[in-house]
N, C-alpha and C positions, 0 to 999 in steps of 0.2 A: 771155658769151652767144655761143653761135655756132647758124648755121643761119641760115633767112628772108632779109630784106632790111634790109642798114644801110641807115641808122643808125638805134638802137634808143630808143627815150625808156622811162624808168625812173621808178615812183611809189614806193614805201615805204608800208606803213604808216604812220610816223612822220611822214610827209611829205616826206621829202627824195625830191630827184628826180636823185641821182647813181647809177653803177654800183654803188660800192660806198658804204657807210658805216660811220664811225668813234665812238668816244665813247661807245656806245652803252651802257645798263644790262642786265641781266641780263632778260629776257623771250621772248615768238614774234614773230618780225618777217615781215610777207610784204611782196614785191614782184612787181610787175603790169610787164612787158616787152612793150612795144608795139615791134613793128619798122614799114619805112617801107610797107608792104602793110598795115596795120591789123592785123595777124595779135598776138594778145594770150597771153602766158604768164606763168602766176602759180607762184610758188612760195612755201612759208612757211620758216622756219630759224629755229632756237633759239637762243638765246644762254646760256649757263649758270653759274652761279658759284661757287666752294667756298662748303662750311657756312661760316657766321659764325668767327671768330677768334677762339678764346678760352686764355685763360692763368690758371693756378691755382698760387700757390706757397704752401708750406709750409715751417717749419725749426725747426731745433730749435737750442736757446739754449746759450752757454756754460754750465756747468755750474760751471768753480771762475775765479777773478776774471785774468784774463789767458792764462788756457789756448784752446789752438786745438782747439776742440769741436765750435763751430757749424754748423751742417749747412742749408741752405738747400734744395730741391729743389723739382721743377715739374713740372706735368699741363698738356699744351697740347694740343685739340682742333682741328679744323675748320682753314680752311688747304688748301695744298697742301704733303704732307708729299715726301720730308723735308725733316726742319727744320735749322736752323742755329739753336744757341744763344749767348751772351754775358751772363755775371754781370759785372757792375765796380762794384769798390769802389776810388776813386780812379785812379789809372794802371795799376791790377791786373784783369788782365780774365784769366775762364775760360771754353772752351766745349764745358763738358760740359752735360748736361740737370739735372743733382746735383754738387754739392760737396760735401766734408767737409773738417774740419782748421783752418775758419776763425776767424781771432779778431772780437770783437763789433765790430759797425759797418752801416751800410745798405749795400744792394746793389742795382743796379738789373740787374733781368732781362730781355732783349728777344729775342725770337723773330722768325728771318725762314725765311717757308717759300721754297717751289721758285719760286715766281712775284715771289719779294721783298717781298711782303704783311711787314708787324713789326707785332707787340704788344709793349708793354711794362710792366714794374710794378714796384714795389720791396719790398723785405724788410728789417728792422731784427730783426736776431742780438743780442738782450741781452745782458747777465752780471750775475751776484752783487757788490756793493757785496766792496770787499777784507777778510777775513775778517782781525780784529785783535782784538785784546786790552789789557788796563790791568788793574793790581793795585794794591792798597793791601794791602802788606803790615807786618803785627805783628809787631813784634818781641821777643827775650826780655826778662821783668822782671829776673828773677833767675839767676843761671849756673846753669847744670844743671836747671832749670824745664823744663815742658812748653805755656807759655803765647805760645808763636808762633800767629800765622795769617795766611793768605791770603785776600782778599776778593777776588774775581777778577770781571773784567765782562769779557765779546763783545759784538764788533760786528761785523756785514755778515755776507756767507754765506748760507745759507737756514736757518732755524731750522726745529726742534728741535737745539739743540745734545748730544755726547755728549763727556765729559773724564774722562781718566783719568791719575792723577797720580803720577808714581815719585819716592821708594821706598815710599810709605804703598800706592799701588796703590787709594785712595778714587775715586769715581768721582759727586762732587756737586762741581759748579762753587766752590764754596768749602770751604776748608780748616781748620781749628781743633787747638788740643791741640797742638802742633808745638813739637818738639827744634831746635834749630840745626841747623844745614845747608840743601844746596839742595835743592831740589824741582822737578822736570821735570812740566810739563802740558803733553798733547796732546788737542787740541778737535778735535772732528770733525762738520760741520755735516751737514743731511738731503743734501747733495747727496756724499758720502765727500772732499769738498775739508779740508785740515789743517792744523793750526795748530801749532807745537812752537812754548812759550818757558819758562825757566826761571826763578824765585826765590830769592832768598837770604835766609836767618833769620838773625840774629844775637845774638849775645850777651854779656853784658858782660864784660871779661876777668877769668878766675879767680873762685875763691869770694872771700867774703867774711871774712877770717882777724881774728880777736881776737886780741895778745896778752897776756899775763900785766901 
């Protein structure tokens, strides 16, 4: 205050009766300046605050069972921008606004804008159970027969499965009719993640000789 006659006595709205005031929430605040002549001056002053604070994450999941896929990413409104970001999972911290490349695990997101305002929130990056196999395989009866097979079962991955088997080149999860030798299956789940493992048919040595 300058002008008039100190010293000045100060009312608020709010009530307080100092020059200035601190704490205060976001609203109109007027004060009434009485100097020591009775002479009276009011003024009113805003106080104002950023939008609300808000944080939105989204991410997309590994796709095959240990691979670095994961993708986490964020929509941050309201604030004063700009912002500082920070993903951490464990002692691993990044800050960009979007990641890629990450393996499955949670991530805590926190946003701090220009006034040091933080939101924060977390994100859990799934994956696919590990894409494996088991066979019961049949063996030959008779040497030179065509009485081998392979019963094949999957597990983990994302189903519908797709198997294609060299050298027959059959392409149904299980096998029949089969020569000795090996046979190579490769499984390919809905997600393009794959599987290679191979079988063996056997047979009993040599024919069966009658002599005289």
């Amino acid at each position: 205050v300058t002008g008039g006659v100190s010293p000045y006595n100060y009312l608020w709205s709010n009530g307080r009766t100092t020059e200035d005031i601190t704490g205060v929430t976001a609203g109109t605040y007027q004060v009434s300046v009485t100097d020591q002549a009775g002479c009276v001056r009011t003024l009113a002053t805003a106080v104002t605050q950023p939008d609300t604070f808000r944080l939105g994450v989204t991410s997309r999941n590994v796709d095959c069972f240990s691979r670095l896929t994961g993708s986490p990413s964020s929509n941050v409104t309201g604030g004063t921008a700009p912002y500082t970001y920070a993903w951490r999972s464990g002692t691993t911290v990044y800050t960009t606004q979007s990641v890629s490349n990450l393996p499955a695990g949670t991530y805590t997101f926190t946003v701090t804008d220009l006034r040091l305002c933080t939101a924060s929130t977390s994100v859990t990056i799934t994956q696919p159970a590990q894409l494996r196999d088991s066979a019961v395989v049949t063996h030959i009866r008779c040497y030179g027969d065509s009485s081998g097979a392979i019963n094949l079962t999957v597990y983990g991955g994302v189903t519908p499965y797709s198997f294609t088997w060299t050298p027959t080149g059959r392409r149904t999860e299980d096998i029949s009719g089969l020569t000795a030798g090996t046979y190579k299956v490769s499984v390919v789940d809905n997600n393009g993640c794959l599987l290679a493992d191979s079988f063996r048919v056997t047979q009993p040595a040599g024919p069966i000789t009658v002599a005289d």
